[in-house]
Residue frames as qw, qx, qy, qz and C-alpha x, y, z in Angstrom:
[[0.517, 0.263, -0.444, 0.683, -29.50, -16.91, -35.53],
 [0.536, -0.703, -0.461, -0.076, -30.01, -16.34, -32.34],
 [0.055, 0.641, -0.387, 0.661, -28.13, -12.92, -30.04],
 [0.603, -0.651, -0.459, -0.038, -27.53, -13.22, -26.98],
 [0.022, -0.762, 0.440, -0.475, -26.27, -10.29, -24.58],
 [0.754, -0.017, -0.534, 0.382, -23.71, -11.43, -22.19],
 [0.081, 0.360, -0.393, 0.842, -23.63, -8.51, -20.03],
 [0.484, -0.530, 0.112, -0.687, -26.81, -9.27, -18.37],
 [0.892, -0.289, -0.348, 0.010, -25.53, -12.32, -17.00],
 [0.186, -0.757, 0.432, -0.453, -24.18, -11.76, -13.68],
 [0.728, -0.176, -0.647, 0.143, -22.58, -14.24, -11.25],
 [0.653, -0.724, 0.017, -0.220, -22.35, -14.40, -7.52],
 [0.602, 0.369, -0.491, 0.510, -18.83, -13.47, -6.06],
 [0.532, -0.822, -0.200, -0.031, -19.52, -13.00, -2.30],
 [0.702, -0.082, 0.061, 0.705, -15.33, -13.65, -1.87],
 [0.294, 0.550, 0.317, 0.714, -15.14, -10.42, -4.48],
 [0.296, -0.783, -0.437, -0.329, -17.52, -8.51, -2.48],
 [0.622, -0.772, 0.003, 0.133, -15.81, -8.69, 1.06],
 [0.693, -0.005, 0.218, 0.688, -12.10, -8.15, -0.67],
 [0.099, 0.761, 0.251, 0.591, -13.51, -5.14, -2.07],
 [0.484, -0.817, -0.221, -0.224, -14.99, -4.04, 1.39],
 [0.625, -0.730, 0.045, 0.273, -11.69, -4.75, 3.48],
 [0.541, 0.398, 0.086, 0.736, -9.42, -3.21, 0.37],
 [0.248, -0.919, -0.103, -0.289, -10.59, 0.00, 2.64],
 [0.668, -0.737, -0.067, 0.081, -7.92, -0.69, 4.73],
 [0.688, 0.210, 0.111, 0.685, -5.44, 0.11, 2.66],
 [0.073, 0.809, -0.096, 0.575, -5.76, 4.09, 3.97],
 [0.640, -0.757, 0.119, -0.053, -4.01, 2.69, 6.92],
 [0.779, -0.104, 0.389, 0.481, -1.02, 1.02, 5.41],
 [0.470, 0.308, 0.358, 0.745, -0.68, 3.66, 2.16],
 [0.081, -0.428, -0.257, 0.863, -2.82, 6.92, 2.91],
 [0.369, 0.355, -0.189, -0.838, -4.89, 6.79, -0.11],
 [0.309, 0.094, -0.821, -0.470, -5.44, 3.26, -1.37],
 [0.285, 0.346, 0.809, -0.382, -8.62, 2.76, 0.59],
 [0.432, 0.543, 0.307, -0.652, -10.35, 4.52, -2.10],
 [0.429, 0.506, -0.363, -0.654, -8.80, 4.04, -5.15],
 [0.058, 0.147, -0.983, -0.088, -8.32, 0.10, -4.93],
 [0.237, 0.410, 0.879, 0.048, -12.19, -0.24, -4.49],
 [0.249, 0.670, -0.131, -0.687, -12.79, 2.26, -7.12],
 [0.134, 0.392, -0.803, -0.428, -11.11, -0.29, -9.54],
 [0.164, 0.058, 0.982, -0.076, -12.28, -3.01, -8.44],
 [0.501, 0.591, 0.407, -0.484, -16.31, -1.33, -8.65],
 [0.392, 0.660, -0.221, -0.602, -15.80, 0.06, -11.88],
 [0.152, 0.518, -0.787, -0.297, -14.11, -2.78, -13.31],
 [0.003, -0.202, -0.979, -0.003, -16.74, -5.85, -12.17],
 [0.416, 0.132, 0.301, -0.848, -19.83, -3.77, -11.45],
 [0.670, 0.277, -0.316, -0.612, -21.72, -4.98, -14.51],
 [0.556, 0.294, -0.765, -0.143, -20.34, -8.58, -13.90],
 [0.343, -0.048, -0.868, 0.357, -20.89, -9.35, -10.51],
 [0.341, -0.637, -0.595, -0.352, -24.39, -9.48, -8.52],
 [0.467, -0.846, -0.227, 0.123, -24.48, -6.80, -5.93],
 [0.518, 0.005, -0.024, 0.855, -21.15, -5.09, -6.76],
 [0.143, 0.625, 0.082, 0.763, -22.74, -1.97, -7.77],
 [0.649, -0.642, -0.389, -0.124, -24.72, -2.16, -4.62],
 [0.741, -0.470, 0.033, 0.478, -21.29, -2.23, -2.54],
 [0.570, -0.076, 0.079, 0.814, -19.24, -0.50, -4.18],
 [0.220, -0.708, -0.291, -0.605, -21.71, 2.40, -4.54],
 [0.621, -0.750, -0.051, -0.222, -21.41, 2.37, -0.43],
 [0.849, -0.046, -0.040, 0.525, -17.73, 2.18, -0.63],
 [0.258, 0.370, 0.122, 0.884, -17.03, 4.88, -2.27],
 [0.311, -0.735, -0.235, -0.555, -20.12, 6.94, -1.00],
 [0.727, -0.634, -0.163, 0.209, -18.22, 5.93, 2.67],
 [0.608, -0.035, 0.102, 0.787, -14.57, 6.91, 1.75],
 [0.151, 0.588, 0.246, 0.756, -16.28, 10.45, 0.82],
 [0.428, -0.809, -0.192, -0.354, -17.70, 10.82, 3.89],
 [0.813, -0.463, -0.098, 0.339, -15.04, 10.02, 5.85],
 [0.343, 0.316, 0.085, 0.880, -12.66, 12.69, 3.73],
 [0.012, -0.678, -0.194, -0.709, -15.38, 15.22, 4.35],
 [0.796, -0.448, -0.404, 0.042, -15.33, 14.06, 7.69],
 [0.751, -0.139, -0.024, 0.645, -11.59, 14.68, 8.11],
 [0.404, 0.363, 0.174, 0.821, -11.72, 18.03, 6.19],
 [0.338, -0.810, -0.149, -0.455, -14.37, 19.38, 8.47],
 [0.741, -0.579, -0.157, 0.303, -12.38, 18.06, 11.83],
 [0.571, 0.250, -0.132, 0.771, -9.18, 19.94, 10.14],
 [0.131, -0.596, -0.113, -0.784, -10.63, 23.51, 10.92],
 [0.579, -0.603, -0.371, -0.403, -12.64, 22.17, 13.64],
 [0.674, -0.160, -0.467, 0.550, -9.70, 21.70, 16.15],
 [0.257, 0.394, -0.057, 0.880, -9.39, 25.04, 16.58],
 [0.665, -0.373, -0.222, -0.608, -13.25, 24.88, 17.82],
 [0.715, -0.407, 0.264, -0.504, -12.19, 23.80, 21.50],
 [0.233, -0.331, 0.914, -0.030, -10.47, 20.88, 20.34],
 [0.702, 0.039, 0.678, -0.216, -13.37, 19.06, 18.84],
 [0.700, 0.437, -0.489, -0.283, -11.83, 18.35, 15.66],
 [0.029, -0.467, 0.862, -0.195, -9.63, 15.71, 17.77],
 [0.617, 0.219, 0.682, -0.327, -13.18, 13.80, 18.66],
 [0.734, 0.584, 0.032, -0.347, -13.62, 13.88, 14.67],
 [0.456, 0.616, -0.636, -0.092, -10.49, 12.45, 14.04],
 [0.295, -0.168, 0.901, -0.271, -11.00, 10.00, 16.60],
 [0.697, 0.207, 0.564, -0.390, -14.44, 9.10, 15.68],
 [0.601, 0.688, -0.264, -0.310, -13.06, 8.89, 11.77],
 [0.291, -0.444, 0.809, -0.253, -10.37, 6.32, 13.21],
 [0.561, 0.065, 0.779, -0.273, -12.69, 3.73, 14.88],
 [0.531, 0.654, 0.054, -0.536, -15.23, 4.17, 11.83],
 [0.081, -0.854, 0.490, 0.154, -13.05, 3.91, 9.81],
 [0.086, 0.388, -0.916, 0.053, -11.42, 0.71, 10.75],
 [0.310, 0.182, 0.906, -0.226, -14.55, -1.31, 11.63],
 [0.690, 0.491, 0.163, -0.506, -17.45, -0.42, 9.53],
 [0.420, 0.524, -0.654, -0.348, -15.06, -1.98, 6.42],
 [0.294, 0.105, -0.950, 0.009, -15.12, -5.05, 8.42],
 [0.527, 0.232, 0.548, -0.607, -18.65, -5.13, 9.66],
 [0.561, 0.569, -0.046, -0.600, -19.42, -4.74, 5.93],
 [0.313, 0.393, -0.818, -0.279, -16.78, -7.26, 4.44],
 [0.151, 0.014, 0.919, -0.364, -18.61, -9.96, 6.73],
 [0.492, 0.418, 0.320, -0.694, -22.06, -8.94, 5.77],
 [0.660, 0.415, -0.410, -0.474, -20.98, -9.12, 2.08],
 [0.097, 0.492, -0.864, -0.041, -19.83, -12.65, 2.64],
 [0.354, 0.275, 0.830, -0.333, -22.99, -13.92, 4.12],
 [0.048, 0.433, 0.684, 0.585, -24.47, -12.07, 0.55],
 [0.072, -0.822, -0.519, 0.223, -26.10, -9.28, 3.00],
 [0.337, 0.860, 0.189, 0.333, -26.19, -5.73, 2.14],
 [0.516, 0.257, -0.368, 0.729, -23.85, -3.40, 3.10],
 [0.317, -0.812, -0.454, 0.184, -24.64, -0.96, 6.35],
 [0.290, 0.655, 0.119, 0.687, -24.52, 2.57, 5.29],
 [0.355, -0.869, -0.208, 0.274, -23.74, 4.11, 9.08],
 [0.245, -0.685, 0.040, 0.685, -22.11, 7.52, 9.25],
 [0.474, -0.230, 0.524, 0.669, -22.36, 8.00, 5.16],
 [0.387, 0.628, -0.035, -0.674, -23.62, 10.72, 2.81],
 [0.682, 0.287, 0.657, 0.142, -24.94, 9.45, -0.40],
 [0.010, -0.584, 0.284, 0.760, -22.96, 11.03, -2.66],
 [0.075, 0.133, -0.853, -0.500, -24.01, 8.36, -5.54]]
């Protein structure tokens, strides 16, 4: 009788990948579901799909930085006004790097880790 483990077979969802990447953009449309919709989505295929952890390790590890981002501009108005450039530059950010990345995953390239502490 022969075993065989099924978990280490992994397939190739590029689709998956870049659905993940532009689920970020739900923290424009809901105020919170940029993080937790590709939370699920990691946690829930990681093991199944090739390069999820990969992404979704640089999902999350963005969406943190961009909070901590936000939480340092809060204070920072105060400082001259340049929390206002942190909430701008959290904005743009923000709204393109998800799509820079959802494209990237689609072609099966990695993800591009600008402005983002590696919390993972």
């Amino acid at each position: 009788m022969e075993l065989i483990n099924q978990k280490s077979i992994q397939r190739t969802d590029n689709q998956l990948l870049a659905l993940t990447h532009v689920s970020q953009l739900l923290t424009y449309v809901t105020g919170f579901g940029g993080l937790i919709v590709p939370l699920v989505i990691w946690l829930s295929s990681k093991d199944s799909v090739e390069g999820m952890d990969e992404h979704g390790k640089s999902i999350i590890n963005f969406q943190l930085s961009m909070l901590l981002f936000l939480a340092i501009s809060v204070p920072a108005i105060l400082l001259l006004g340049l929390g206002l450039l942190g909430f701008l530059f959290v904005g743009i950010i923000g709204f393109i790097l998800p799509i820079v990345n959802a494209i990237k995953a689609a072609n099966g390239e990695s993800p591009s880790h600008f402005a983002t502490i590696r919390f993972i």
